[in-house]
C-alpha beads as a LAMMPS data file, in Angstrom:
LAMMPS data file: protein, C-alpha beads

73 atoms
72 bonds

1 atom types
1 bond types

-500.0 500.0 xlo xhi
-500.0 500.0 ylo yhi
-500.0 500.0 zlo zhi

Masses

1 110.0

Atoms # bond

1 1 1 -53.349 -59.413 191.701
2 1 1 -52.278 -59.852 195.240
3 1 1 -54.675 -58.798 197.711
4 1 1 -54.873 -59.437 201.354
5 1 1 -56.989 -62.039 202.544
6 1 1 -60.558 -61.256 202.721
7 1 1 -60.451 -58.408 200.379
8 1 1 -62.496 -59.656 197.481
9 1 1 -64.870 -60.592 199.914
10 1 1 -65.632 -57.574 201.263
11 1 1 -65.592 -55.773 197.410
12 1 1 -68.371 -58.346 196.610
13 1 1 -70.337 -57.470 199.971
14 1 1 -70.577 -54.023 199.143
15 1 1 -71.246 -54.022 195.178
16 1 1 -73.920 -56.183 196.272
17 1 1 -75.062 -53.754 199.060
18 1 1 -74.802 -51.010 196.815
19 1 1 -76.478 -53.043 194.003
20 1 1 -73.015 -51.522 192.116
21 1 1 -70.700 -53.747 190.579
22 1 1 -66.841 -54.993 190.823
23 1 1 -64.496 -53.062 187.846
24 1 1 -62.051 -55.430 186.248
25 1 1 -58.422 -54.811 187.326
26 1 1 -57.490 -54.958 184.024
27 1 1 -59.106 -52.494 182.641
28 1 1 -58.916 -49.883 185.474
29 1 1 -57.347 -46.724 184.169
30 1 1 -57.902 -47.735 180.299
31 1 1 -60.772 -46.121 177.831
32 1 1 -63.127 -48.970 178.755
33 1 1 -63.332 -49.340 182.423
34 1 1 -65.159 -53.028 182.469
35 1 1 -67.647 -54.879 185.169
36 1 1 -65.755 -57.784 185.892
37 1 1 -66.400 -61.032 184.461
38 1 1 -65.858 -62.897 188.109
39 1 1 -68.150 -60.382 189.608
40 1 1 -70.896 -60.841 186.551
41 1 1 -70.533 -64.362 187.355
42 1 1 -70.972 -64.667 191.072
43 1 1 -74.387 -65.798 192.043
44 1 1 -75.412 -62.720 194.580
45 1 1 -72.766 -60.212 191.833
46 1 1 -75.238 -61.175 189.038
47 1 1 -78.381 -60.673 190.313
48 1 1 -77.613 -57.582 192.739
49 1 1 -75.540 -55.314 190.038
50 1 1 -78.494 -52.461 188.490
51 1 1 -76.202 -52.672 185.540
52 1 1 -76.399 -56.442 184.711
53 1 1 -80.064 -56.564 185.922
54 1 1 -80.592 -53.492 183.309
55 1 1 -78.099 -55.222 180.949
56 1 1 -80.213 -58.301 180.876
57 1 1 -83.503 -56.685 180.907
58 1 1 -81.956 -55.224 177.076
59 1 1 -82.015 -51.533 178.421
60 1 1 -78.345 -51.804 178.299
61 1 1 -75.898 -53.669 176.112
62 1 1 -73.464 -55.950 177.143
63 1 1 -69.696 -55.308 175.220
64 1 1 -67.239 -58.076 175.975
65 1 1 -63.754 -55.812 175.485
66 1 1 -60.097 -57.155 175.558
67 1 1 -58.275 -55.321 178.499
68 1 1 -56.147 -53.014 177.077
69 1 1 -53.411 -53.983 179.181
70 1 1 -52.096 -57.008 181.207
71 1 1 -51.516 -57.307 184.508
72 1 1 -53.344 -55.666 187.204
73 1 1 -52.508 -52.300 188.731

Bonds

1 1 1 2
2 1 2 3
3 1 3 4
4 1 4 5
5 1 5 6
6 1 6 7
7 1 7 8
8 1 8 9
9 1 9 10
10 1 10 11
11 1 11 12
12 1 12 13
13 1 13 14
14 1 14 15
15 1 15 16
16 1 16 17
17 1 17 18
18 1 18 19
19 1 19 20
20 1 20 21
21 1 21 22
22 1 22 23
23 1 23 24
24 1 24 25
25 1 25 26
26 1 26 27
27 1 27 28
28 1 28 29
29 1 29 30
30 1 30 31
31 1 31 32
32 1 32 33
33 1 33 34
34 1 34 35
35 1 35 36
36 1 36 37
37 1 37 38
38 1 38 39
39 1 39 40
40 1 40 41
41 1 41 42
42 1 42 43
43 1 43 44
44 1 44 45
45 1 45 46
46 1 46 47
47 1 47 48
48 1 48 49
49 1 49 50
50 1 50 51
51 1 51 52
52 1 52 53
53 1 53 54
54 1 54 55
55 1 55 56
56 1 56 57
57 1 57 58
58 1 58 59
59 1 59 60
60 1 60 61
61 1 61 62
62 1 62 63
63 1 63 64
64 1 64 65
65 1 65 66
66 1 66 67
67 1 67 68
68 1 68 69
69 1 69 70
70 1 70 71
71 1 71 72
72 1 72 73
């Protein structure tokens, strides 16, 4: 994708703020909207998301899914 500079950094400051989570670009607009797996990876992403934190605490499930398309949007 080509964002401007500084604009992943402010998507992770507010997921993290908002204890929400990043949604894969490649998977926006498909049947399975996905966390994404940078997000899920980054040390403040993991730990701040509810969903991963309820994902590893086995209330959820994690899915791994194959984005429907490639690319980003």
């Amino acid at each position: 994708m080509s964002l401007e500079p500084g604009r992943v950094a402010n998507m992770v400051k507010k997921a993290v703020a908002d204890e929400g989570h990043i949604v894969c670009h490649k998977t926006l607009g498909t049947q399975a909207p996905a966390i994404c797996a940078g997000y899920a990876a980054h040390p403040r992403g993991r730990t701040a998301s509810l969903a991963l934190r309820l994902a590893r605490a086995r209330v959820l499930r994690i899915v791994f899914v194959k984005p429907d398309r490639e690319g980003g949007s």
